[in-house]
C-alpha positions as CSV (number, residue, x, y, z in Angstrom):
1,X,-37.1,-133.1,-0.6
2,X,-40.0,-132.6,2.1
3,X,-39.2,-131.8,5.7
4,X,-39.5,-135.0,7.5
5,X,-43.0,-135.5,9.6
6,X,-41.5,-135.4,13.1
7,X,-40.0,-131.8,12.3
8,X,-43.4,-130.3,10.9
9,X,-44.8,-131.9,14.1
10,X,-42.5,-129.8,16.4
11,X,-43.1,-126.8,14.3
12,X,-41.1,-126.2,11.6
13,X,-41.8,-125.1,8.3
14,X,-39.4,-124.9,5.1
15,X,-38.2,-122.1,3.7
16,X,-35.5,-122.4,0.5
17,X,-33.8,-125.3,-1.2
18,X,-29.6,-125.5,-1.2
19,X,-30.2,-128.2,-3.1
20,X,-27.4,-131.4,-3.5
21,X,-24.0,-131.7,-2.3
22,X,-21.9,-134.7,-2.6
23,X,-23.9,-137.4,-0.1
24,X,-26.4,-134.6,1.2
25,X,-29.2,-132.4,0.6
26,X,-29.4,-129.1,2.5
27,X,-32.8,-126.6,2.9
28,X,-33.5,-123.6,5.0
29,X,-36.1,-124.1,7.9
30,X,-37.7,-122.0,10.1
31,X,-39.2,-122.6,14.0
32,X,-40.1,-119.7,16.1
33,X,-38.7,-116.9,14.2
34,X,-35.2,-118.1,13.5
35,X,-33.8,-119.9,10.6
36,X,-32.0,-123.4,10.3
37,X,-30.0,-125.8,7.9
38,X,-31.6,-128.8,7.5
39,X,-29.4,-131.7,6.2
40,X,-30.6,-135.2,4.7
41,X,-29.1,-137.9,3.0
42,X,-29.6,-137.3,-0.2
43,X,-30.6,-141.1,-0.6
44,X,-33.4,-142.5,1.2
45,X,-32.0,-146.2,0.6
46,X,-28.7,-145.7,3.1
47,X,-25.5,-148.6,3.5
48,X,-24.7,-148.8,6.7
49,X,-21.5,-146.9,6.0
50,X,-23.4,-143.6,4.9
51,X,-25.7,-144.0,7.8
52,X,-22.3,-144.1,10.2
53,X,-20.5,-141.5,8.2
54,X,-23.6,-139.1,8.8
55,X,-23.7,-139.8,12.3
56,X,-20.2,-139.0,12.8
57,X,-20.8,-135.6,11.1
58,X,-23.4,-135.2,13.9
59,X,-21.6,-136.4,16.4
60,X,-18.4,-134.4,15.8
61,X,-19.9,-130.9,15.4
62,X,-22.1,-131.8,18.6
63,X,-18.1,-131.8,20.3
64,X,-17.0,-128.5,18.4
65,X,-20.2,-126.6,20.6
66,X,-20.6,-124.3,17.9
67,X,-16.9,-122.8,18.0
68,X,-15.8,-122.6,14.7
69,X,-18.2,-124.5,13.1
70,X,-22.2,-124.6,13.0
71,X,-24.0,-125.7,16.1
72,X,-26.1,-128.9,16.1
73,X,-29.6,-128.3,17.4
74,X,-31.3,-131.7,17.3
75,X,-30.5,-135.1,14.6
76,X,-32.3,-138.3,14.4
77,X,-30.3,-141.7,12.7
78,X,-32.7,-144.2,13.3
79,X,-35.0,-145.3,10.5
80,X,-35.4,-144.2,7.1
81,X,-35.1,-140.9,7.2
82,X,-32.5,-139.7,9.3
83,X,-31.2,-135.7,9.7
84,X,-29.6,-132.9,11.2
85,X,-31.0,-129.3,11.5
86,X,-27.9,-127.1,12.6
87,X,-27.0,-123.3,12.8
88,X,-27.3,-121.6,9.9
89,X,-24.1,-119.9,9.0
90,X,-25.0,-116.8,6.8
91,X,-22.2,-114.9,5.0
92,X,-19.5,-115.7,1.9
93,X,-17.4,-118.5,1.3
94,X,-13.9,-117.9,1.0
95,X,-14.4,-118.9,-2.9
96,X,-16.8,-115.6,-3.3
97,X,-14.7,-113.8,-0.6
98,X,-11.9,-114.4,-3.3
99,X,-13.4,-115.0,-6.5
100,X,-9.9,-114.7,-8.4
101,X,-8.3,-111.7,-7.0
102,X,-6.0,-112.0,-3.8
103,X,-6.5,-111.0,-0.9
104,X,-4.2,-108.6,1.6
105,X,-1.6,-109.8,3.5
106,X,-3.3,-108.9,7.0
107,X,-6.4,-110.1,5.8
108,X,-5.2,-113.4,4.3
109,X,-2.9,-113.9,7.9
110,X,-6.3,-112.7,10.2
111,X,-8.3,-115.8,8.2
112,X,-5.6,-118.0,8.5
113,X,-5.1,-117.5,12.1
114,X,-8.6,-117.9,12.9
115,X,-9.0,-121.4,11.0
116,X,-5.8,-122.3,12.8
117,X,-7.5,-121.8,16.2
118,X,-10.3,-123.8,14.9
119,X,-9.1,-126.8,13.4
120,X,-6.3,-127.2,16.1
121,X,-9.2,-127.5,18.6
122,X,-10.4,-130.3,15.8
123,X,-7.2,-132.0,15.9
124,X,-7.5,-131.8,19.9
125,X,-11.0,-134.0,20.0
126,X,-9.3,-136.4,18.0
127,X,-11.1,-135.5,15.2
128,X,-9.8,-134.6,10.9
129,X,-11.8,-132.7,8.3
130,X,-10.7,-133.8,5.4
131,X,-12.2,-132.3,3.0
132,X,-11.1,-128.2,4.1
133,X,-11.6,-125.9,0.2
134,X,-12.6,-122.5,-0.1
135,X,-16.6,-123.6,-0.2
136,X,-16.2,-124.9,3.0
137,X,-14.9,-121.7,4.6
138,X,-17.5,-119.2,5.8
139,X,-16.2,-115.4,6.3
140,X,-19.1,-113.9,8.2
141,X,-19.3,-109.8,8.0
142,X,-18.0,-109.4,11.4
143,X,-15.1,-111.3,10.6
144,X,-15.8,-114.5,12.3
145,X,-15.1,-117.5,10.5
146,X,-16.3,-120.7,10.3
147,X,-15.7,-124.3,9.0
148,X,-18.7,-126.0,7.3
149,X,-19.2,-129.7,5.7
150,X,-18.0,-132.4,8.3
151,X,-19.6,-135.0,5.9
152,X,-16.1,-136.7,5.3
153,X,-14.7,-136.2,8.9
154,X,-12.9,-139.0,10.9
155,X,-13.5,-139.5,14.2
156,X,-11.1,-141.4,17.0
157,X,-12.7,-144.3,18.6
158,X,-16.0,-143.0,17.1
159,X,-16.8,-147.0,17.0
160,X,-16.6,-148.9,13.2
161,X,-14.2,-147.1,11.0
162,X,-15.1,-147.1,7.5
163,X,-12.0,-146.6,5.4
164,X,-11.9,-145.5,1.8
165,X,-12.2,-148.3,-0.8
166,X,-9.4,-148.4,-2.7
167,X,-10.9,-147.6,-5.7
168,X,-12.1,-144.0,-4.4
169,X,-10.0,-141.6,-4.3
170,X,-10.5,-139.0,-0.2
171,X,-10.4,-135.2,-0.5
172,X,-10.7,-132.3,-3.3
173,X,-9.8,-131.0,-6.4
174,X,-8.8,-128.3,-4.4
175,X,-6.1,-129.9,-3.6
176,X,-5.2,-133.4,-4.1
177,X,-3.0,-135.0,-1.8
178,X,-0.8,-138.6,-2.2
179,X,-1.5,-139.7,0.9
180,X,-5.4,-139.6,0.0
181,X,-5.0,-140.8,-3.3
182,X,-6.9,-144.0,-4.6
183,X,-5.2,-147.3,-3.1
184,X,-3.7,-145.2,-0.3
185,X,-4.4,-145.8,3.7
186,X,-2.4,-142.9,5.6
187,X,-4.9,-141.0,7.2
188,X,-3.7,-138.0,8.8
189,X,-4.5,-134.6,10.7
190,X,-1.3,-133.9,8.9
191,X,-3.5,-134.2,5.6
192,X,-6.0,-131.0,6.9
193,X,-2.8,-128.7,7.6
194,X,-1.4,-129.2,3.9
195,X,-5.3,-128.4,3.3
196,X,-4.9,-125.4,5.2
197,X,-1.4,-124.5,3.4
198,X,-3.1,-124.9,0.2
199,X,-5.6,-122.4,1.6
200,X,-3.2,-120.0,2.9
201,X,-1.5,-120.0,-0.9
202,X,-4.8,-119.2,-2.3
203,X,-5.7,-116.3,-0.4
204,X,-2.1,-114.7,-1.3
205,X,-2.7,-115.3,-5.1
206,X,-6.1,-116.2,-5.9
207,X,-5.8,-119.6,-7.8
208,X,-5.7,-122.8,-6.5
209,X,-3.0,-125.0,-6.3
210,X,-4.9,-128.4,-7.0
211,X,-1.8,-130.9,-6.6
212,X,1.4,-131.4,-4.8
213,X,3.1,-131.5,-7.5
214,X,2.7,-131.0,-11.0
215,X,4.1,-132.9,-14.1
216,X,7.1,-130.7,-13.9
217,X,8.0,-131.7,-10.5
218,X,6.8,-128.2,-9.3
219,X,5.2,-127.4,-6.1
220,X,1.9,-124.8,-6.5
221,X,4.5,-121.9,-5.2
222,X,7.1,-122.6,-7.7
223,X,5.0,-123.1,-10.9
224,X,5.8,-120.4,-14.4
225,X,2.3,-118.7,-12.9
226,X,3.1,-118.0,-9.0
227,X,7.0,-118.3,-8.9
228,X,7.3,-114.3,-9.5
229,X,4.6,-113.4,-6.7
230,X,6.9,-115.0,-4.0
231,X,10.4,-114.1,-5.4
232,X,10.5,-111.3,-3.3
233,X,9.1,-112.8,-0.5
234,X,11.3,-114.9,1.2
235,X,9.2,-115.8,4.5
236,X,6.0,-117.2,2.0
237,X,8.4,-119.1,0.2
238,X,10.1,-121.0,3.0
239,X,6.1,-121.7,4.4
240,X,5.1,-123.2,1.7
241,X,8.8,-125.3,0.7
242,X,7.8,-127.1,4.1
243,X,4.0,-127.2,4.0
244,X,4.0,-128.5,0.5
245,X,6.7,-131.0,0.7
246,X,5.4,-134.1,-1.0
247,X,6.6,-136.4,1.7
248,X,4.2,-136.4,4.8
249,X,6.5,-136.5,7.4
250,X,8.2,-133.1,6.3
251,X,5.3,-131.2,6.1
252,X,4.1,-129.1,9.3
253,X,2.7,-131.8,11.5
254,X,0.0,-129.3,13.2
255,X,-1.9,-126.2,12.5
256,X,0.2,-124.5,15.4
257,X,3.1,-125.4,13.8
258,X,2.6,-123.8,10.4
259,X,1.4,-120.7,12.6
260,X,4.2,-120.4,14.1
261,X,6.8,-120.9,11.8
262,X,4.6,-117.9,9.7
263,X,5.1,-116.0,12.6
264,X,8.6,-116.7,13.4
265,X,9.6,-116.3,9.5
266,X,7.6,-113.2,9.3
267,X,9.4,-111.6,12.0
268,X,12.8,-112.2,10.9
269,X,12.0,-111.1,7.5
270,X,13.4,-107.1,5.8
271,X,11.0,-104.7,6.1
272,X,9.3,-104.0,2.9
273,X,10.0,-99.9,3.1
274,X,10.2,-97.2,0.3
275,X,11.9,-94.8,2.6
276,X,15.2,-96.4,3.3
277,X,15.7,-93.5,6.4
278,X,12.4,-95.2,8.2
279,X,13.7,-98.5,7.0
280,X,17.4,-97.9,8.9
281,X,15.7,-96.3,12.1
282,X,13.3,-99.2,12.3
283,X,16.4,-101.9,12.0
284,X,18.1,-100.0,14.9
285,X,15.4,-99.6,17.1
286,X,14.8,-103.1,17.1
287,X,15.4,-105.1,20.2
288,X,17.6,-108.1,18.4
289,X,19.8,-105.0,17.1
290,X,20.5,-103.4,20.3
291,X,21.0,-106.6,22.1
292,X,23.6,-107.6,19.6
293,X,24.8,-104.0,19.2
294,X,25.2,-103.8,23.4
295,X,27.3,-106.9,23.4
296,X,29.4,-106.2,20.5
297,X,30.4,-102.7,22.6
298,X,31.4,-105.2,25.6
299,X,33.8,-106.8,23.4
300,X,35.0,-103.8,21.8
301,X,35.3,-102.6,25.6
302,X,37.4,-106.0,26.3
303,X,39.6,-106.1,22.9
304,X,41.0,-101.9,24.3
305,X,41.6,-103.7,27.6
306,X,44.0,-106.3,25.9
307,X,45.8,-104.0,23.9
308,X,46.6,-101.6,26.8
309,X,47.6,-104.2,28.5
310,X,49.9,-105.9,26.1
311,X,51.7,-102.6,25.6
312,X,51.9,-102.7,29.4
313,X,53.5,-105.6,29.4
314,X,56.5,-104.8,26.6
315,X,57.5,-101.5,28.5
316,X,58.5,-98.5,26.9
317,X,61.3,-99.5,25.0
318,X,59.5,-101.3,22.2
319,X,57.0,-99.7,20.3
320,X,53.7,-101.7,19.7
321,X,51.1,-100.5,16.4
322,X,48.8,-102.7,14.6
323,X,45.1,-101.9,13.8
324,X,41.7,-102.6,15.4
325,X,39.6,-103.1,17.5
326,X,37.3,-103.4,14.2
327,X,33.8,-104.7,14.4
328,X,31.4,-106.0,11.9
329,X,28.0,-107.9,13.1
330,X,29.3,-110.9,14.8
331,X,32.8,-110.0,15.6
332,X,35.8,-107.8,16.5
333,X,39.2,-108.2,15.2
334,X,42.5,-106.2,16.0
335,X,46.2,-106.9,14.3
336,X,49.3,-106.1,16.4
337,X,53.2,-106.2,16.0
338,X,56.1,-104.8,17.5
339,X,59.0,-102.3,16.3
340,X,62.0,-102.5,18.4
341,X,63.9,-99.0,19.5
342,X,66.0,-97.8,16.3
343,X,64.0,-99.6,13.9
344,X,61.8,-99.0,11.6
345,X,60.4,-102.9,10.4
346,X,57.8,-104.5,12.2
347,X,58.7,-107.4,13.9
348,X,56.5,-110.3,15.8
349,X,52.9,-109.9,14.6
350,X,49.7,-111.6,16.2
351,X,45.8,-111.2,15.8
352,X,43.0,-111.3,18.1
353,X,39.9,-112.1,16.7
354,X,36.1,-112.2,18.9
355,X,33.3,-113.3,17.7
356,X,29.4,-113.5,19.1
357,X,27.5,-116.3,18.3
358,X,24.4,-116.0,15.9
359,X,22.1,-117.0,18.6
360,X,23.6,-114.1,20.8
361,X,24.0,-116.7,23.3
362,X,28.1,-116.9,23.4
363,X,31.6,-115.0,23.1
364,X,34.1,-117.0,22.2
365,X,38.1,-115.4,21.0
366,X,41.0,-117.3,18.9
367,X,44.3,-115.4,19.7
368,X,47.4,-116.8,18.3
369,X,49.6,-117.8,21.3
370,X,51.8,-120.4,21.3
371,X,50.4,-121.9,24.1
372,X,47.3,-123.8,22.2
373,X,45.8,-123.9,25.7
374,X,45.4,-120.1,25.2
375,X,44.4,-119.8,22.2
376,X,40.7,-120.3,22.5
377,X,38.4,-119.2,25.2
378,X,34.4,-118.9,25.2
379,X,32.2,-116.8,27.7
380,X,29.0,-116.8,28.2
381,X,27.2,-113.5,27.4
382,X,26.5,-112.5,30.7
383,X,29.6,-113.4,32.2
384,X,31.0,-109.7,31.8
385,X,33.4,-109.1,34.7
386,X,34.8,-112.7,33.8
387,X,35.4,-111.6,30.4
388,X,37.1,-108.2,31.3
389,X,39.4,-109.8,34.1
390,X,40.6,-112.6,31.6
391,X,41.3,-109.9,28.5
392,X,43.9,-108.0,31.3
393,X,45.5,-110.7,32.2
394,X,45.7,-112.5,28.4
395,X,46.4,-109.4,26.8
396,X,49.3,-108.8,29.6
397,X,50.6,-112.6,28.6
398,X,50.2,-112.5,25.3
399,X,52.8,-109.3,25.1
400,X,54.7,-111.0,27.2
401,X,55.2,-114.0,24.8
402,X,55.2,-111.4,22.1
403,X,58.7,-110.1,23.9
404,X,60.1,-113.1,23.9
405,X,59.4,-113.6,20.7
406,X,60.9,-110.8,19.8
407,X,63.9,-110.9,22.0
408,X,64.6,-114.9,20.6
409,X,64.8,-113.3,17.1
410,X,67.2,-110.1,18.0
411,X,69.2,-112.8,19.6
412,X,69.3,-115.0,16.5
413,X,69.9,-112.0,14.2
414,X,73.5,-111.1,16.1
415,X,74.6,-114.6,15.3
């Protein structure tokens, strides 16, 4: 397809053909010593929807400024043969980046970060893809990355909105989605996020997922052929159990979102270590463990407190044993009883149990008084002096009670 006359006029000259792609025709250019994309309809007889749809494209990579996506340098509409000559982006697509074989994990989480940050400033000018695949990604040698082909793009208030016939089925067979499915009318920037899932999957294994679900039922990550490469890996799994969740609404509902939650899982999840001496020193060096670990000394600190004080408080005549303070993760736990002088049965036993909440947030202690207005308690984390105060005194009452107790049956047992 020639260049059209006003562009040989101004000086350029062609250089290769790209030849046809879906509603287009692409070429290389050249003016003043730099190279161009030149893109035509690939129809000179255009409906007035393919004449909007190509002046959105325009239009909405004229808002992205070149950030992410190529930069328009001059476009015509009117007439019969409109066109865009843009930036050429030079470099792979993440289909020949790939080409079968997975990437790594740091490299597969650097691309995906890098398309979050571009199609989250999409999303913010009110604008969706729609059509993100592999060909569409550009991986340039210095690592940038761009997003190519706004041909199906959406525009907000971007004037007449030509919707899908019913009969035509929106997106890919990279991955087709219900909500763009013939008859359907959702359209969503949630749609380009499950897009970018279905991306995120195929750099981690190399194939693509192609539908929500398959005649089994079966999300891409749960199919015979993937299922084993995310046994193991419990973070991946739980990203894409949300991000391919066949209703809309409980997919992630931004790109920021599914970063996020990535990040979020990630960091909560083992480390993945041969050596389990590294592994162990890693686990205790890290600053959830020690903040838990710091608090769970405070309430081992609290729980000796209580115990010297409820042997305070039955004098020297009656012995007091039990076991504890014991901790585990969350919480501490000691047993107690009393033997009274000249016997060797235990009489009168109690518990005291502490526990920290998950969220690290809250102490909260069940003892087993009497009194149910004793029985419970909960402090706040940083309420430390409160904490040790209160342990004196209930520790002191609860042997107290524990006395009595013990008295009430002595008195019973000379009847």
């Amino acid at each position: 397809m020639p260049i059209p006359n006003i562009l040989l006029e101004e000086g350029y000259y062609f250089v290769a053909d790209l030849g046809n792609g879906g509603q287009s025709h692409t070429c290389v250019v050249e003016k003043g010593g730099m190279r161009f994309l030149l893109k035509r309809p690939s129809t000179t007889k255009l409906s007035k929807e393919q004449r909007f749809r190509f002046r959105q494209e325009a239009e909405a990579l004229q808002m992205l400024e070149g950030i992410g996506a190529p930069k328009v340098m001059e476009y015509a509409f009117e007439g019969d043969d409109p066109y865009i000559v843009m930036e050429l982006i030079t470099g792979k697509t993440l289909g020949e980046l790939v080409a079968g074989k997975p990437l790594t994990e740091d490299q597969t989480l650097d691309i995906l970060k890098k398309l979050v940050d571009i199609l989250s400033r999409i999303h913010n000018l009110g604008m969706q893809h729609r059509d993100i695949k592999p060909d569409n990604i550009i991986i340039q040698k210095n690592g940038s990355v761009y997003l190519i082909d706004f041909g199906l793009c959406r525009v907000a208030n971007g004037g007449q909105d030509y919707r899908t016939p019913a009969s035509k089925e929106l997106g890919n067979r990279f991955l087709r989605l219900p909500e763009l499915g013939k008859g359907e009318k959702v359209s969503s920037s949630v749609s380009d996020v499950t897009f970018l899932t279905g991306i995120f999957f195929y750099m981690l294994t190399g194939q693509q997922p192609h539908v929500l679900m398959d005649e089994h039922g079966m999300p891409p990550h749960r199919r015979a052929n993937t299922a084993e490469r995310f046994s193991n890996a419990n973070w991946q799994r739980q990203t894409f159990d949300k991000g391919f969740a066949y209703p809309i609404g409980q997919r992630f509902q931004s790109a920021d979102e599914l970063m996020n939650f990535i990040i979020t899982m990630k960091a909560k999840a083992p480390v993945n270590n041969d050596d389990p001496i590294a592994e162990f020193a890693e686990m205790l060096s890290s600053p959830e463990y020690k903040n838990r670990n710091e608090i769970i000394e405070l309430i081992l600190k609290a729980q000796k407190i209580f115990i010297q004080s409820a042997q305070k408080s039955v004098g020297s005549q009656i012995g007091m044993g039990g076991t504890g303070p014991n901790a585990t993760d969350y919480s501490v736990t000691s047993q107690f009883f009393l033997v009274p002088g000249g016997r060797t049965n235990p009489q009168i036993f109690w518990n005291l149990t502490t526990t920290l909440s998950q969220d690290l947030n809250t102490i909260s202690h069940f003892c087993d008084f009497q009194d149910p207005n004793m029985q419970v308690r909960t402090y706040s984390v940083s309420e430390e002096e409160r904490l040790l105060t209160e342990y004196e005194q209930i520790g002191e009452l609860r042997g107290k009670e524990a006395l009595r107790g013990l008295i009430t049956q002595m008195k019973n047992s000379r009847r």
